[in-house]
LODREN-310445 format. One line per 2 residues: number of its first residue (from 1); their letters; for each residue x, y, z of N, C-alpha, C, CB. Coordinates in steps of 0.05 Angstrom, whole numbers. Glycine has a CB too. Example, Ala and Ser with C-alpha at 12.3 -4.5 7.8 and 13.67 -1.06 7.14 Angstrom:
2
1	AS	264/-114/156/246/-90/156/264/-66/156/226/-89/181 ~ 257/-45/142/273/-21/143/258/1/157/282/-12/114
This chain:
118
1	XX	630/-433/-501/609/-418/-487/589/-407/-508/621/-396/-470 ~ 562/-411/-504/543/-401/-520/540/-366/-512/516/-419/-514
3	XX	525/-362/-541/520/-321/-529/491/-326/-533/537/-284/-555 ~ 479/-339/-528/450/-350/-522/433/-327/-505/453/-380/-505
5	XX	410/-307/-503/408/-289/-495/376/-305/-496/421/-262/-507 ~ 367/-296/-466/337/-297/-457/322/-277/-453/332/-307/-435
7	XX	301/-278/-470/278/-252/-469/260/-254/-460/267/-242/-488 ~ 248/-241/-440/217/-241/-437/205/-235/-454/205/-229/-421
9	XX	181/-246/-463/164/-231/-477/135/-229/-457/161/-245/-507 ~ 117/-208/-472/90/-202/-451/75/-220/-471/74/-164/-444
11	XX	49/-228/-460/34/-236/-472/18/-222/-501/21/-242/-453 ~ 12/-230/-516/12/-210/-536/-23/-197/-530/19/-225/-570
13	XX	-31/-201/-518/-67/-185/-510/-57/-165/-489/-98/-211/-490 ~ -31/-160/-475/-22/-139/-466/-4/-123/-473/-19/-142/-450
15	XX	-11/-93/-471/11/-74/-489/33/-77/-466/-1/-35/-497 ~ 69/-77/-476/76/-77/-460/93/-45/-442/86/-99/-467
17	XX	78/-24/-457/75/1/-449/58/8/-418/62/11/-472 ~ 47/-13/-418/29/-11/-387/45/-7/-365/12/-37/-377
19	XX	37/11/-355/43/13/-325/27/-18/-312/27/48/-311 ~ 19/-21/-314/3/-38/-303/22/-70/-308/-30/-35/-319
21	XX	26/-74/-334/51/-102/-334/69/-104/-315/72/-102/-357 ~ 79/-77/-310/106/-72/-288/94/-90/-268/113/-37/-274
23	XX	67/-80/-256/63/-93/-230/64/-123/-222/41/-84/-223 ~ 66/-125/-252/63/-173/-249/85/-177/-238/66/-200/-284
25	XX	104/-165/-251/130/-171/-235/156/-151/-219/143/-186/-255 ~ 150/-165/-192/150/-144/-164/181/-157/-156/117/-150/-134
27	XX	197/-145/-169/218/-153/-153/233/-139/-135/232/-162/-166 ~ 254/-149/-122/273/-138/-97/268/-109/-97/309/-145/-101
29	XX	274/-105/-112/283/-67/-122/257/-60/-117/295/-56/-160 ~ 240/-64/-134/208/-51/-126/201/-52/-102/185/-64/-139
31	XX	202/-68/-94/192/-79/-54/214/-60/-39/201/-125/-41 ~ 234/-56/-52/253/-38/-30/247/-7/-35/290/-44/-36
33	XX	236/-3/-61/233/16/-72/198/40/-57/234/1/-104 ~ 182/17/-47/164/22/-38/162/22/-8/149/8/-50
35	XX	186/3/3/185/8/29/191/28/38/196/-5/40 ~ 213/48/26/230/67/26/206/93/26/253/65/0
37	XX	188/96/3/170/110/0/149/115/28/159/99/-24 ~ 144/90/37/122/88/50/135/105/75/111/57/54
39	XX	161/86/90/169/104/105/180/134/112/177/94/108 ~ 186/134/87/189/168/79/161/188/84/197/171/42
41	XX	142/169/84/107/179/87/101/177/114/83/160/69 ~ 117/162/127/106/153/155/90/130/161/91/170/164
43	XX	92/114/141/79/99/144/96/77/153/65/98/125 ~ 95/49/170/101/21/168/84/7/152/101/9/191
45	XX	110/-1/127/106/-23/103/97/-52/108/131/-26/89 ~ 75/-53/93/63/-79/105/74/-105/78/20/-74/108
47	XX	72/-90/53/77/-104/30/69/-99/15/74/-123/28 ~ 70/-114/-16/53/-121/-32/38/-138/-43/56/-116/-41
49	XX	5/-131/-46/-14/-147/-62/-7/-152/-82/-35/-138/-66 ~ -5/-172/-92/-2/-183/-125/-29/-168/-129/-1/-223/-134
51	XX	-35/-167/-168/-56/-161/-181/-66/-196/-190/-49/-137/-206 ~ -95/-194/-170/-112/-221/-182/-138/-220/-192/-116/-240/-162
53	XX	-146/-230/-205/-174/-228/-211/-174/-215/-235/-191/-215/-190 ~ -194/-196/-234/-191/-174/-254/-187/-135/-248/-218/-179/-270
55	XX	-165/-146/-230/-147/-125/-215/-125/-126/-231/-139/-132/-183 ~ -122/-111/-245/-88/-107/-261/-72/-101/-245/-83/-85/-283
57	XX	-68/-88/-225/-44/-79/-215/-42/-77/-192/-36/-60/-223 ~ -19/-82/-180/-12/-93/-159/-29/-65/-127/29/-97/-164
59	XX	-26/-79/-110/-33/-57/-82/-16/-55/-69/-53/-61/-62 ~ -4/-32/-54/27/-30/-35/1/-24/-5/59/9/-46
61	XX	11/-38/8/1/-35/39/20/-26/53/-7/-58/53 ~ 10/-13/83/22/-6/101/-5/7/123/46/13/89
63	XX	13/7/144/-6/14/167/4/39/186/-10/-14/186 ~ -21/50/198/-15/74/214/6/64/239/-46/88/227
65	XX	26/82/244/46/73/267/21/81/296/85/99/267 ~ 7/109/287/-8/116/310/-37/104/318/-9/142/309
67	XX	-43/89/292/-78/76/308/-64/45/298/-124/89/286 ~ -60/39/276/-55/8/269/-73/5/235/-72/-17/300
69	XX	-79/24/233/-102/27/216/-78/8/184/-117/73/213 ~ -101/-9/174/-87/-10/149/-97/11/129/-90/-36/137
71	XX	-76/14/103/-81/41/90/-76/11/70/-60/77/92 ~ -73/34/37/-54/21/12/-68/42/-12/-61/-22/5
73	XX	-51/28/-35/-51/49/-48/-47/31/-80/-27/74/-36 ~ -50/44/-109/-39/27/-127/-16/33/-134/-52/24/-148
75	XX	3/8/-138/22/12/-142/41/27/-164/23/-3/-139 ~ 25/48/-172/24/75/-194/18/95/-183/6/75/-217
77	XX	12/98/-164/0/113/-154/17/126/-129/-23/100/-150 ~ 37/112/-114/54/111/-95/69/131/-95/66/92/-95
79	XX	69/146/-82/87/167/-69/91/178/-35/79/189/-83 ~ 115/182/-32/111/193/-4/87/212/5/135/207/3
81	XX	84/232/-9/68/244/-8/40/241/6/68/248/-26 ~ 33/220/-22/5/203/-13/4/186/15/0/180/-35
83	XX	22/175/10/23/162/50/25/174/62/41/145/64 ~ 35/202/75/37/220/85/5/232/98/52/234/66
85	XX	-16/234/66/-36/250/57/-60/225/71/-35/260/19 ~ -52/207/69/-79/177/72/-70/170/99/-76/141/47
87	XX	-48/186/112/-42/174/143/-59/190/157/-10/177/156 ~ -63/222/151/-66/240/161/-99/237/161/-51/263/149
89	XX	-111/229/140/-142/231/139/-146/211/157/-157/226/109 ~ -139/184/149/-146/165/172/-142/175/190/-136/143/176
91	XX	-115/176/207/-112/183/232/-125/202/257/-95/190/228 ~ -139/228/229/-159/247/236/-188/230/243/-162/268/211
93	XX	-199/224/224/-218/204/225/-222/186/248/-214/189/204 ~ -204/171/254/-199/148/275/-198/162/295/-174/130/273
95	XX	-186/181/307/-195/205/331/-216/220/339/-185/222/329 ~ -224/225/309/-253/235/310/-276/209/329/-263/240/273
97	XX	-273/186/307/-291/164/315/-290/149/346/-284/143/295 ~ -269/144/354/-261/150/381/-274/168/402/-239/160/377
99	XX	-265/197/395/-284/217/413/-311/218/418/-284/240/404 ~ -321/217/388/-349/207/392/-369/178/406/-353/206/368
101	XX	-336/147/410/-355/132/417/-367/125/442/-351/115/407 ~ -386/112/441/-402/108/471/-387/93/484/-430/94/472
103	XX	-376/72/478/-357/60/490/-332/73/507/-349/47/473 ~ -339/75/533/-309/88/548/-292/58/546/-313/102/590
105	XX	-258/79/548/-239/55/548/-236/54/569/-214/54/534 ~ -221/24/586/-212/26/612/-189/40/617/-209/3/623
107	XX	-181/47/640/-157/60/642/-133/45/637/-156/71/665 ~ -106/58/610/-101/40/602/-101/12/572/-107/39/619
109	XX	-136/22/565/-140/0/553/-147/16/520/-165/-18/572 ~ -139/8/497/-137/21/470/-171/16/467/-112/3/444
111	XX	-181/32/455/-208/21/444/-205/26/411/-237/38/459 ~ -205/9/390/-202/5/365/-228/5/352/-187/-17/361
113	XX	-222/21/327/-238/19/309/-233/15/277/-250/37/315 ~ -246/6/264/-243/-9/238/-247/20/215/-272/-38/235
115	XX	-229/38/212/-237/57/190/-211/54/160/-237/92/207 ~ -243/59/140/-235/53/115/-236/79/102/-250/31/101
117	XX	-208/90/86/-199/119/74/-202/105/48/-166/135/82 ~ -213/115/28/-226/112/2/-218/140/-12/-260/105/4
């Protein structure tokens, strides 16, 4: 039997001190780790965005249980807290926008709107 041992290494143009490396690679534990969070916030876990482009780091999604609204957040950034805090603005928001619109709903019938928490 060999004692043959496999290393990752990072690419060397990235420090591997980054928060940001973590996010390349999203495994079991992280995804369970964030679902846990989200729902602890109230939120339903939608997933995660990989980081593409010239986006370093990954996005955790999830959506309002009470409008449908999608939210997300960076994945450094994640805490119950914050889902908690980005449910509550939307949710406010999306009620507000609602009250105000011209559109009556039928009786019965959801009337939806598209709001983005920044």
């Amino acid at each position: 039997m060999s004692d043959t041992k496999i290393y990752r290494v990072a690419p060397r143009e990235q420090d591997i001190s980054s928060p940001h490396l973590l996010s390349r690679f999203i495994t079991p534990s992280i995804k369970l780790f964030c679902q846990v969070l989200v729902e602890t916030g109230g939120g339903v876990f939608a997933g995660i965005f990989p980081p593409i482009g010239n986006r370093s780091e990954a996005l955790v999604l999830w959506t309002s249980r009470k409008t449908g609204t999608a939210l997300g957040c960076l994945l450094s950034q994640l805490s119950a807290e914050l889902v908690r805090k980005k449910l509550h603005d939307s949710d406010s928001l999306f009620e507000a926008e609602q009250e105000k619109s011209a559109i009556p709903a039928a009786k019965g019938e959801t009337v939806r709107f598209v709001v983005f928490v920044v």
